[in-house]
Backbone bond lengths (Angstrom), bond angles and torsions (degrees), N, CA, C in turn:
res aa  C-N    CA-C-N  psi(-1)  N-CA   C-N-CA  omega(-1)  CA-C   N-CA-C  phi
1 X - - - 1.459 - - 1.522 110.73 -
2 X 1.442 109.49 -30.11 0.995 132.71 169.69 2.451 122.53 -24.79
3 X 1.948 68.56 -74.34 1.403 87.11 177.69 1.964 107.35 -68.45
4 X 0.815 132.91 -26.74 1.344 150.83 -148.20 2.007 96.54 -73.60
5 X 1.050 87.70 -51.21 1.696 122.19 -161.67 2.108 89.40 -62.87
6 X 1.166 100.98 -59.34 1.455 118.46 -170.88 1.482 115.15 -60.30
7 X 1.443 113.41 -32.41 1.708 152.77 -169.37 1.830 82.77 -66.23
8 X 1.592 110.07 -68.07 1.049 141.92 -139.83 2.262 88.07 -77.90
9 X 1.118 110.38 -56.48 1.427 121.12 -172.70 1.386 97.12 -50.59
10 X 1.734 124.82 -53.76 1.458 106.56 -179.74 1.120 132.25 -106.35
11 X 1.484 104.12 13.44 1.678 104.37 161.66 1.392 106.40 -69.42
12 X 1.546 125.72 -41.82 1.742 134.90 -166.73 1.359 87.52 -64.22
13 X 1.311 128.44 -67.06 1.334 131.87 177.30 1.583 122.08 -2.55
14 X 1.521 85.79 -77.43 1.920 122.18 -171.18 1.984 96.70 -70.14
15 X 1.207 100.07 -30.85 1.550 100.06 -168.33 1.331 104.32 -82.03
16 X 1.430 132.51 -30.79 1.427 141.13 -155.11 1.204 88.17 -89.98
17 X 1.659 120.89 -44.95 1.900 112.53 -161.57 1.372 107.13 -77.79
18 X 1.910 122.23 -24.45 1.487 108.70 166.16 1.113 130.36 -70.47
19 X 1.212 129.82 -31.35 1.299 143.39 143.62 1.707 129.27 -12.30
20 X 1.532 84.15 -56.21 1.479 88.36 171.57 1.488 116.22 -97.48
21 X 0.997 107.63 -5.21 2.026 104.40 170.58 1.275 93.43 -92.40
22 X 1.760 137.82 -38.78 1.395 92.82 -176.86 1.530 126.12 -95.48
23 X 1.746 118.31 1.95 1.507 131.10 158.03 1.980 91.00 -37.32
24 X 1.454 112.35 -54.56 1.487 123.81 -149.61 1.609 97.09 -55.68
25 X 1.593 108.27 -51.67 1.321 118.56 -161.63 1.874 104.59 -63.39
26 X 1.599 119.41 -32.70 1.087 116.54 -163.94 1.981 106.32 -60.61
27 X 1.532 112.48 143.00 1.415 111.65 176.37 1.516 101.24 -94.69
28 X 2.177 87.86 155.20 1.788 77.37 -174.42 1.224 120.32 -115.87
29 X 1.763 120.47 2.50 1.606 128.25 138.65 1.640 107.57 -144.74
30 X 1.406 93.35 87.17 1.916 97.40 176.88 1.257 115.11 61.81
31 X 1.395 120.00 13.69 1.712 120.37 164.87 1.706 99.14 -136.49
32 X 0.941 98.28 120.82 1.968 110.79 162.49 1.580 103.36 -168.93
33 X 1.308 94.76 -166.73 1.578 101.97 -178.83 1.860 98.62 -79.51
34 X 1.393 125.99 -20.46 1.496 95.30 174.50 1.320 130.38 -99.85
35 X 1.389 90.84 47.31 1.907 97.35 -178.78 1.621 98.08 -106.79
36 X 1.771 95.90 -22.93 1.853 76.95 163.95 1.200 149.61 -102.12
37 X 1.696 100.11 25.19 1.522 127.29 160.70 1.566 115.74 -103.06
38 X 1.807 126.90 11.40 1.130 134.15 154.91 1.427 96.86 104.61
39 X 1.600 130.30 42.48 1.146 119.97 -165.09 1.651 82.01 -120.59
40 X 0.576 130.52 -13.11 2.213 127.55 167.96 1.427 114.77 -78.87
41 X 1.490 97.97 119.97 1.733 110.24 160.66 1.008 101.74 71.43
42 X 1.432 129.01 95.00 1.610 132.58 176.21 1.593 84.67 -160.35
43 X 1.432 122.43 147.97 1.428 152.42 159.11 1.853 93.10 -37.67
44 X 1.657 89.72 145.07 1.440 106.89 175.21 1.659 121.79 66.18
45 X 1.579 123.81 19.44 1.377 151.38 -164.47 1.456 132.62 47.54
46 X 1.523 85.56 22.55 1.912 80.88 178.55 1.539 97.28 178.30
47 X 1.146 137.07 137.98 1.053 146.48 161.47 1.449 140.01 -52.96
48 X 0.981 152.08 164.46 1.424 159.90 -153.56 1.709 96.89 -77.27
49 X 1.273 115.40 -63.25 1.467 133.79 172.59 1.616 91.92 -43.79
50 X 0.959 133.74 -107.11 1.199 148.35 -171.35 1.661 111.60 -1.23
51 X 1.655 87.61 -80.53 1.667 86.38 172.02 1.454 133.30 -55.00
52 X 1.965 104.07 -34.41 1.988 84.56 159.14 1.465 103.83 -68.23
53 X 0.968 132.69 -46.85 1.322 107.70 168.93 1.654 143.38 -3.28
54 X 1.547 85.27 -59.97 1.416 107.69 168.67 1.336 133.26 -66.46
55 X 1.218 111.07 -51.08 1.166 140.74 166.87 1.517 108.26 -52.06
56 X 1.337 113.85 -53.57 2.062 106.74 176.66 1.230 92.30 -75.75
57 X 1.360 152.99 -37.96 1.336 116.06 179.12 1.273 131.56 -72.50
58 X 1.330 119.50 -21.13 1.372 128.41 148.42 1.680 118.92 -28.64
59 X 1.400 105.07 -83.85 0.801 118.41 174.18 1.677 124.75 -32.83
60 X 1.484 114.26 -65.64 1.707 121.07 161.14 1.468 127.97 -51.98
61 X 1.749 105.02 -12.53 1.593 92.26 171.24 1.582 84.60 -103.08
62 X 1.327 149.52 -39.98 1.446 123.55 171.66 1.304 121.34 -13.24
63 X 1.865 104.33 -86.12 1.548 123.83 -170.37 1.674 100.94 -46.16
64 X 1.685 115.25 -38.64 1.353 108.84 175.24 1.668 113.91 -41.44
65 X 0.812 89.20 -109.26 2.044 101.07 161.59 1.434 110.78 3.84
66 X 1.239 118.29 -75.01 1.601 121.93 177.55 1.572 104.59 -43.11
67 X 1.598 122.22 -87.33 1.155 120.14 176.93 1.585 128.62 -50.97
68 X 1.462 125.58 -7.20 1.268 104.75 165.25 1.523 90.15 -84.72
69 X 1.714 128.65 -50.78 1.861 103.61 170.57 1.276 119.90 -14.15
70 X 1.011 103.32 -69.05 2.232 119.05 -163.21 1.615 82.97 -49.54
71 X 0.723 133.13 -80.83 1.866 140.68 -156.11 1.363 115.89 -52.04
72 X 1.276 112.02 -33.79 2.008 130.35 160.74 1.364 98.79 -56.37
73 X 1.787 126.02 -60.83 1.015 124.01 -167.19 1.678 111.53 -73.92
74 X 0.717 118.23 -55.84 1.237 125.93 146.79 1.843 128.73 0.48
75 X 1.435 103.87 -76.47 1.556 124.78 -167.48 1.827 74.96 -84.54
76 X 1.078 141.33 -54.68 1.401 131.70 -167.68 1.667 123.93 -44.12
77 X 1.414 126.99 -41.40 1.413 151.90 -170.12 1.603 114.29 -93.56
């Protein structure tokens, strides 16, 4: 359980710091950092970039959430 716990400390870690670089990357009217990977001004309000964009941050604050759960439950028992 030991090792599990430790597994658990730097996944939240690694998971919490992408999280916040890609909150960073999101633009907040057609200027941010992902307009210079082609995610500004494209038909239908947002670009291809953008929405994976969206979509991985979704995703990284999910697994966030879950695994800081697991680690509550965890440090609790």
């Amino acid at each position: 359980m030991n090792v599990a716990k430790y597994i658990l400390y730097v996944l939240d870690c690694v998971i919490g710091v992408a999280v916040v670089i890609l909150i960073f990357l999101h633009s907040g009217k057609d200027a941010g950092l992902s307009s210079m990977f082609g995610g500004g001004g494209s038909i239908g309000g947002g670009g291809v970039v953008q929405k994976n964009l969206d979509r991985l941050t979704v995703v990284c604050a999910v697994v966030f959430v879950v695994v800081s759960i697991a680690l509550a439950y965890i440090l609790k028992s």
